[in-house]
Backbone as numpy.savetxt, mean C-alpha at the origin, in Angstrom:
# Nx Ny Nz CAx CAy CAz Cx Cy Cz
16.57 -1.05 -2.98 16.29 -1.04 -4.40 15.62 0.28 -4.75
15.90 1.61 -5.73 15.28 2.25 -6.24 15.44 2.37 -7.77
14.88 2.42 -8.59 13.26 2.95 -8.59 12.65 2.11 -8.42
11.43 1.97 -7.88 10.86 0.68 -7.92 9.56 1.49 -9.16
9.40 0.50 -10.12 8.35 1.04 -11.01 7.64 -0.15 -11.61
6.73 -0.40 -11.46 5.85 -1.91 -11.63 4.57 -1.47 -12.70
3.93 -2.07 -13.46 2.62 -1.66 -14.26 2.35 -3.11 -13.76
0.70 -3.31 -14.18 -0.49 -3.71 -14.61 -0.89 -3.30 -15.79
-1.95 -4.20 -16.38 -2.85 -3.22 -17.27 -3.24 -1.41 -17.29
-3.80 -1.43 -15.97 -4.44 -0.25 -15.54 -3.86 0.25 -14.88
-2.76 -0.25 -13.95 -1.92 0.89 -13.10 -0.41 0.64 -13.06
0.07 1.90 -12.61 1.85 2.19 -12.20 1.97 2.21 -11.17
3.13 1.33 -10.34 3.26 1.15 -9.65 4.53 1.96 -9.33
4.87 3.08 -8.71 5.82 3.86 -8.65 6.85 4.88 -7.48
7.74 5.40 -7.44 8.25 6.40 -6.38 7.32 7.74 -6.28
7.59 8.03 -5.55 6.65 9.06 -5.13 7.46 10.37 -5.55
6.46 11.73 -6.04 6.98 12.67 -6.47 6.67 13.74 -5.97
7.16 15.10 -5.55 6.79 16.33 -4.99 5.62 16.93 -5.42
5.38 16.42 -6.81 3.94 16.65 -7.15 2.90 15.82 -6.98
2.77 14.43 -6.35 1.83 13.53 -5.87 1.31 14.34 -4.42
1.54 15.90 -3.84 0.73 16.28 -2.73 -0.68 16.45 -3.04
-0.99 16.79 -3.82 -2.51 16.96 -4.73 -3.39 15.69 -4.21
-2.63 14.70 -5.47 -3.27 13.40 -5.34 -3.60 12.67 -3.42
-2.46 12.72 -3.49 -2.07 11.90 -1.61 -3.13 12.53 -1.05
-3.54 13.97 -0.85 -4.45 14.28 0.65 -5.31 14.25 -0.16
-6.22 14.19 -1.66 -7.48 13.51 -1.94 -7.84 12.15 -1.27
-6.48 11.69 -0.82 -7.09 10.47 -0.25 -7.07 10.35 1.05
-5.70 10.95 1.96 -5.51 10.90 3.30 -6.36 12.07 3.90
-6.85 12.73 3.50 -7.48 14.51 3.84 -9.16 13.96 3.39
-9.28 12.72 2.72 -10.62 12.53 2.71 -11.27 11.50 4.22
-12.48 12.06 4.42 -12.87 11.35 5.56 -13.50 10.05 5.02
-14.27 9.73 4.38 -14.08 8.44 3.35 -12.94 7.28 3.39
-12.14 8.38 2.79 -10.62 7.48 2.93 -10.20 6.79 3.59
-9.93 7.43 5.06 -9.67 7.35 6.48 -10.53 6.60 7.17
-11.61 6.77 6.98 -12.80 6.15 8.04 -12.43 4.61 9.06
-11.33 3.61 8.21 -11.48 2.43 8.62 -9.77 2.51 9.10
-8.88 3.85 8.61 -7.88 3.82 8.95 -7.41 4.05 10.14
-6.21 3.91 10.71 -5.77 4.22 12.30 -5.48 5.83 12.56
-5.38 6.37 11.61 -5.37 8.16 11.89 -6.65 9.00 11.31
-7.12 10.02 11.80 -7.96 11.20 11.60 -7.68 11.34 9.90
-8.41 11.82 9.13 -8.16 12.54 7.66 -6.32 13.72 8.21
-6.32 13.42 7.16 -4.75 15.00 7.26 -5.20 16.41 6.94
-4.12 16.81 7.00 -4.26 17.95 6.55 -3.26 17.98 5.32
-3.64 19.19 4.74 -2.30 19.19 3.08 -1.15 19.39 3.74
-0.42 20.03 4.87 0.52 19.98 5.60 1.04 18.89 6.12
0.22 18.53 7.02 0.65 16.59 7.08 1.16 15.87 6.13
0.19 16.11 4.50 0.43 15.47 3.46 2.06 15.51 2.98
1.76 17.11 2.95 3.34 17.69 2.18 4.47 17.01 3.36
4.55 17.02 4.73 5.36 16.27 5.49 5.43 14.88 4.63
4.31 13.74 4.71 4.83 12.44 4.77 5.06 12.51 3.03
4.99 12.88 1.99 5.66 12.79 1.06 7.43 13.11 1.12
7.94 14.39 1.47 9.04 14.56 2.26 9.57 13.67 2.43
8.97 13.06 3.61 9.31 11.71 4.39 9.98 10.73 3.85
9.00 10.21 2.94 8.78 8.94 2.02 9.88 9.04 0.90
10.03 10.27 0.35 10.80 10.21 -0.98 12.66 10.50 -0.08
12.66 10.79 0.89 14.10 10.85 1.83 14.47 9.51 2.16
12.79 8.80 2.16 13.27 7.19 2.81 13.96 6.16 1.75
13.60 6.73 0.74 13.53 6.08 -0.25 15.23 6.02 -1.17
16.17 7.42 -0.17 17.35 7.35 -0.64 18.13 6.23 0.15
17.56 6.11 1.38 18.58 5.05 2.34 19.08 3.90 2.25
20.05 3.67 2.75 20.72 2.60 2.41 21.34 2.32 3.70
20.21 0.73 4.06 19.52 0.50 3.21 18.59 0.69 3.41
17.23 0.28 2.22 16.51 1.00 2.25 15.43 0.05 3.11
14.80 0.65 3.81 13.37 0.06 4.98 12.25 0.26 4.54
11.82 1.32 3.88 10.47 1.39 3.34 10.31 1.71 2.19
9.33 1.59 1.39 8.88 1.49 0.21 7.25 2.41 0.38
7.32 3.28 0.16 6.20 3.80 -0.14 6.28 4.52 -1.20
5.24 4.12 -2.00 4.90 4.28 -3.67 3.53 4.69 -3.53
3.67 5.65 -4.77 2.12 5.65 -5.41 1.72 4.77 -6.76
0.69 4.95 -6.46 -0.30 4.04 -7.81 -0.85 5.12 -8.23
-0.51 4.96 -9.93 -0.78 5.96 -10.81 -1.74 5.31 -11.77
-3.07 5.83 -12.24 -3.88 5.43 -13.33 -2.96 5.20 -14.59
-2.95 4.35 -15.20 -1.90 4.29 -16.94 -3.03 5.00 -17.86
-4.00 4.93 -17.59 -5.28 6.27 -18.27 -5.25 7.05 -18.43
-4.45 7.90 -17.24 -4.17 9.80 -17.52 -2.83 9.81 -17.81
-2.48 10.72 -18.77 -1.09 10.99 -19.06 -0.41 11.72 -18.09
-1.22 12.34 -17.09 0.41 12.78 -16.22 0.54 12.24 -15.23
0.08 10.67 -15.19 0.48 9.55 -14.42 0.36 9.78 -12.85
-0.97 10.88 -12.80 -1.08 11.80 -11.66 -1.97 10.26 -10.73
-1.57 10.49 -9.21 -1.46 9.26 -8.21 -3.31 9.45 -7.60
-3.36 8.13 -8.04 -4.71 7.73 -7.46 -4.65 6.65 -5.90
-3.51 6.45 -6.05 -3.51 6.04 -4.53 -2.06 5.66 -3.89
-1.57 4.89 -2.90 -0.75 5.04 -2.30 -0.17 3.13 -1.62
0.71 2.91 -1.90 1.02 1.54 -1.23 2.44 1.92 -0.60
2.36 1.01 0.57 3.38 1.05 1.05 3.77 -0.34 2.13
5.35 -0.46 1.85 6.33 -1.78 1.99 7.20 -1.65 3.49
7.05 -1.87 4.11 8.04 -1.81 5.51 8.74 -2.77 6.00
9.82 -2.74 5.86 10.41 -4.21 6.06 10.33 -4.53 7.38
10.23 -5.40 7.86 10.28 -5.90 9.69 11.38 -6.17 10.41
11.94 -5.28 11.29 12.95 -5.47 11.73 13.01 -6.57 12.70
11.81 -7.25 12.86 11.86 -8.15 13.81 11.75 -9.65 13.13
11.44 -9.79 11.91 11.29 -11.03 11.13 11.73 -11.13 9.69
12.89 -12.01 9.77 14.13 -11.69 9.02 13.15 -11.86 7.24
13.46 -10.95 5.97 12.91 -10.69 5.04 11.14 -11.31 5.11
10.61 -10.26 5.61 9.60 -9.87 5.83 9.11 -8.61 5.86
7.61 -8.03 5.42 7.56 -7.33 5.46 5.77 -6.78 6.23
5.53 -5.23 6.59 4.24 -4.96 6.85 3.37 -4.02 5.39
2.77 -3.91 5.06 2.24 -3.21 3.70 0.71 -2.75 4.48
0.96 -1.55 3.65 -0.53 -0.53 3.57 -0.79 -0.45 2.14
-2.47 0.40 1.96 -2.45 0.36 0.61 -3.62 1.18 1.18
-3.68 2.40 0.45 -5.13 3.35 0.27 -5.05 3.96 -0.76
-7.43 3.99 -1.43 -6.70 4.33 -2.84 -8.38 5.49 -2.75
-7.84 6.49 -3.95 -8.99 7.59 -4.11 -10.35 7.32 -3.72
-11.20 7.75 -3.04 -12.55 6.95 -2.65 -13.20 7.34 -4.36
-12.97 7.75 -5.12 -13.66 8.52 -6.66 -13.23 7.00 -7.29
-12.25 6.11 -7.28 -11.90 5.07 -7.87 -12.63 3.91 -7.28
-12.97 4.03 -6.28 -13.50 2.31 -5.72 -13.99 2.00 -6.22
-14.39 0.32 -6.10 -14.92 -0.35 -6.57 -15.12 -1.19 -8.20
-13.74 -0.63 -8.91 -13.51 -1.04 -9.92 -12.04 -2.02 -10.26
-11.98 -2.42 -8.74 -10.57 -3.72 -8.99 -9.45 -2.88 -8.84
-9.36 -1.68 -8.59 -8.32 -1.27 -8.04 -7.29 -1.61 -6.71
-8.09 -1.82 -6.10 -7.70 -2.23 -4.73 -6.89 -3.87 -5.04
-7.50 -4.74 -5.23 -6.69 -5.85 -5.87 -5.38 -6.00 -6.72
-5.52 -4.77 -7.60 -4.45 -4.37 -8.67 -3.38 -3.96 -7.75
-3.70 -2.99 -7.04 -2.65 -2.57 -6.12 -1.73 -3.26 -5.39
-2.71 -4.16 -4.72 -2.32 -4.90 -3.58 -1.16 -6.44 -4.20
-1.51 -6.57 -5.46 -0.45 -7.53 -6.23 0.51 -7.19 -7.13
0.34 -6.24 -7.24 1.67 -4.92 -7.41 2.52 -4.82 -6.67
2.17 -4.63 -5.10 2.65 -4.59 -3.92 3.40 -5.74 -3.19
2.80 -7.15 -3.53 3.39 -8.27 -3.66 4.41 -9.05 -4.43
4.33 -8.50 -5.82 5.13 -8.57 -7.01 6.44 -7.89 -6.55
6.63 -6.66 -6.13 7.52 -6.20 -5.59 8.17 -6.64 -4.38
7.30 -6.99 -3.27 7.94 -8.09 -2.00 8.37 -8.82 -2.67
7.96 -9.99 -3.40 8.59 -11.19 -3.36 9.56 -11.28 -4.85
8.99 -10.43 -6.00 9.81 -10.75 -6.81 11.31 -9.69 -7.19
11.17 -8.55 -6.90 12.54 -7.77 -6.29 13.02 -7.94 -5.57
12.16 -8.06 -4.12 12.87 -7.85 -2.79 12.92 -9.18 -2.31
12.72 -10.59 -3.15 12.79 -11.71 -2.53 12.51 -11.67 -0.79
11.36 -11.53 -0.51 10.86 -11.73 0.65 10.21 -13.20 0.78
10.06 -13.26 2.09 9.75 -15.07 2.82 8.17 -14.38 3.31
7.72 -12.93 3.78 6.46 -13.14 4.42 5.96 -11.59 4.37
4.58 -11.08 4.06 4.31 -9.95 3.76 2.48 -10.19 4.56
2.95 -8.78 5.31 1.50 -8.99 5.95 0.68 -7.74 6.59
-0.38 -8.00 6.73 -0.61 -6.14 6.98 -1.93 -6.37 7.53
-2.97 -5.41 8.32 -3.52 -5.23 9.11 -5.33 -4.68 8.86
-5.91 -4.80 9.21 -7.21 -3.96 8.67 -8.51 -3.97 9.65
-8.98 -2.96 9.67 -10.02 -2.86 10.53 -11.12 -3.67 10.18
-11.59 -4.49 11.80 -12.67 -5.47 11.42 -14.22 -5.44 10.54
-14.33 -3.68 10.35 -15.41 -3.14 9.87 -15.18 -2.97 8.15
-14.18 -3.07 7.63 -13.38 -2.90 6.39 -13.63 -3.82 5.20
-15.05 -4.80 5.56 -14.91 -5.49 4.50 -14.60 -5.70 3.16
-14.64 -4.49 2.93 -13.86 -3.95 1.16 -12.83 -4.69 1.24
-11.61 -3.88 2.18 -10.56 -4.26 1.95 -10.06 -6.01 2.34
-10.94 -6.99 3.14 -11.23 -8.12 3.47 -11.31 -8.90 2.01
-12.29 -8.70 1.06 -12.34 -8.96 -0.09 -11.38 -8.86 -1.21
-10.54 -7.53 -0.69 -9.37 -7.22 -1.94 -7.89 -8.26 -1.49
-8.34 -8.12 0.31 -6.95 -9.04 0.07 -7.11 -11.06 0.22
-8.31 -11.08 0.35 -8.81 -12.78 -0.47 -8.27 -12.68 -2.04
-8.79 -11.43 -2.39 -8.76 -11.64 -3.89 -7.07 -11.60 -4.12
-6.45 -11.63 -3.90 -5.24 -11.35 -3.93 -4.48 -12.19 -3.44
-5.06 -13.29 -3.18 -4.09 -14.11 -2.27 -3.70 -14.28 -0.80
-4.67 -13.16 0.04 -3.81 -13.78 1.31 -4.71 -14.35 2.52
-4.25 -15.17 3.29 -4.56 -15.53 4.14 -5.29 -14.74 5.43
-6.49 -14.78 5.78 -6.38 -14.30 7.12 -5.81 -15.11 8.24
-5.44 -14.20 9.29 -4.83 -14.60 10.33 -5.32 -14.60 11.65
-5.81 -13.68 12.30 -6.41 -13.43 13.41 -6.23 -12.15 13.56
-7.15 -11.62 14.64 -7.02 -10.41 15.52 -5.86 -10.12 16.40
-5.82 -8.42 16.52 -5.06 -8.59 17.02 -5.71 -7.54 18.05
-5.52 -7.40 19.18 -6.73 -6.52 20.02 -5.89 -5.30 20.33
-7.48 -4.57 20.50 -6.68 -2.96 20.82 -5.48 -2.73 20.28
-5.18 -2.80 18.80 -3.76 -2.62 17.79 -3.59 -1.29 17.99
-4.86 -0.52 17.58 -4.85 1.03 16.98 -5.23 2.30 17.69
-5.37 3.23 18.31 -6.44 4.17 18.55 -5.98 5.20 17.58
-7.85 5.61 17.73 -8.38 6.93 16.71 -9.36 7.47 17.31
-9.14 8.83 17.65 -9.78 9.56 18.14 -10.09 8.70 19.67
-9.21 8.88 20.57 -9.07 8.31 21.68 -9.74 7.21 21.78
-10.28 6.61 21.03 -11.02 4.80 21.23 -9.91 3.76 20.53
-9.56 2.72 21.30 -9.03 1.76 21.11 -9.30 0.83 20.33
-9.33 0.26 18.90 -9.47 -1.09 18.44 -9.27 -1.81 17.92
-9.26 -2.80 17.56 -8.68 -4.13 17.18 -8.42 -3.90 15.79
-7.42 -4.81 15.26 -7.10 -4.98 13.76 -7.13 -6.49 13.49
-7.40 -6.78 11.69 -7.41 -8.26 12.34 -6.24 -8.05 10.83
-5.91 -9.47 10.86 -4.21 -9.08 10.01 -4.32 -10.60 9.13
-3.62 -10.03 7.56 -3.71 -10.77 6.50 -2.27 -11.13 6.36
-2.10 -12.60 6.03 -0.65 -12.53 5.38 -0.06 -13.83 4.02
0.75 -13.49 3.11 0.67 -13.96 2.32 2.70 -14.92 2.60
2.71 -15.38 1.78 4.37 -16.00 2.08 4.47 -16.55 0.41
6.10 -16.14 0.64 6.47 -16.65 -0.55 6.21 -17.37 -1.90
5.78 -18.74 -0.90 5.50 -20.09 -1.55 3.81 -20.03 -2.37
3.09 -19.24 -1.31 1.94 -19.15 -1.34 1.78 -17.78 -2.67
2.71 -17.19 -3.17 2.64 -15.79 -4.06 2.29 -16.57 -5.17
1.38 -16.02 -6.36 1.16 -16.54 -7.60 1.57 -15.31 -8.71
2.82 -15.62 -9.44 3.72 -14.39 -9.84 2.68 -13.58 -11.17
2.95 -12.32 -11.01 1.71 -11.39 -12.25 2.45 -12.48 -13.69
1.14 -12.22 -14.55 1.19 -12.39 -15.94 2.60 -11.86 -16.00
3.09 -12.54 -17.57 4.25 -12.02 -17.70 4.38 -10.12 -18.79
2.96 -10.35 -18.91 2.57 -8.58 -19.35 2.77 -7.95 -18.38
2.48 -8.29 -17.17 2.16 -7.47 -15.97 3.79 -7.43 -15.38
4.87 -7.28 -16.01 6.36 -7.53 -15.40 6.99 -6.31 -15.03
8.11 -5.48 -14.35 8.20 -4.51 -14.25 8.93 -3.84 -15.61
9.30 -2.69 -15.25 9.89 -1.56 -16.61 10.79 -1.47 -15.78
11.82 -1.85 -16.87 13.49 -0.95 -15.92 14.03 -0.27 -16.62
């Protein structure tokens, strides 16, 4: 499926653009950002790679990943305050794994929640998916809270998932299913 383009109140849910390198390593290039993630901060080179990446993935057919940015609907040049992303599972038939990181300058104002059912809205109500689930460091309670708030289940640990900076550790992993999705307001629907 492309374009994928979703709103909320407060955010766009969208494809990624050659000009989202700015935005992206404010967040992946911040050590903030990163701190609870499985890689080091980037570099703007790294950055400019996985945008590349992402917007090539995004022609395939078919298509496997979904990585979008989240754009404030506040600023007019819809410039990206953070980043979600959809991976389908090749091992568990319509299913999927999801990330989500967002500007450390934005926290703490329900963003993270907004995102993360944006992100779901799109699994289950485009991509008719059966199971969507994703991972987070046990120290991460932010993100523990955003994805309760959102609907999903914890699941368990999963040990030694990740290393960073040569130390090994655990992830513990959230997941939501179909049945269990509670679909956005009907304001909150996509733009086609």
């Amino acid at each position: 499926m492309y374009p994928i383009s979703r709103h909320s109140q407060r955010l766009h849910l969208r494809e990624l653009r050659p000009d989202d390198i700015e935005g992206m390593f404010a967040i992946y290039g911040d050590p903030r950002a990163t701190e609870h993630m499985s890689f080091d901060p980037r570099t703007r080179q790294d950055v400019e790679g996985i945008i590349a990446r992402s917007i090539a993935s995004a022609a395939a057919d078919p298509r496997q990943e979904y990585a979008l940015a989240v754009a404030d609907t506040g600023n007019d040049d819809g410039r990206l305050i953070g980043f979600g992303r959809l991976a389908l599972d090749p091992h568990q038939p319509r299913a999927a794994t999801f990330g989500f990181a967002l500007n450390p300058d934005v926290w703490g104002n329900g963003y993270g929640t907004e995102t993360v059912r944006l992100l779901l809205a799109c699994a289950f109500e485009d991509l008719e998916l059966h199971r969507v689930w994703g991972a987070r460091s046990p120290h991460n309670t932010a993100s523990a809270r955003t994805m309760h708030r959102a609907g999903l289940t914890e699941e368990g640990y999963i040990r030694e998932h990740v290393q960073r900076g040569g130390q090994w550790s655990d992830s513990i992993t959230h997941s939501i299913l179909d049945h269990e999705y509670t679909p956005l307001p009907e304001n909150d629907r996509p733009s086609l």
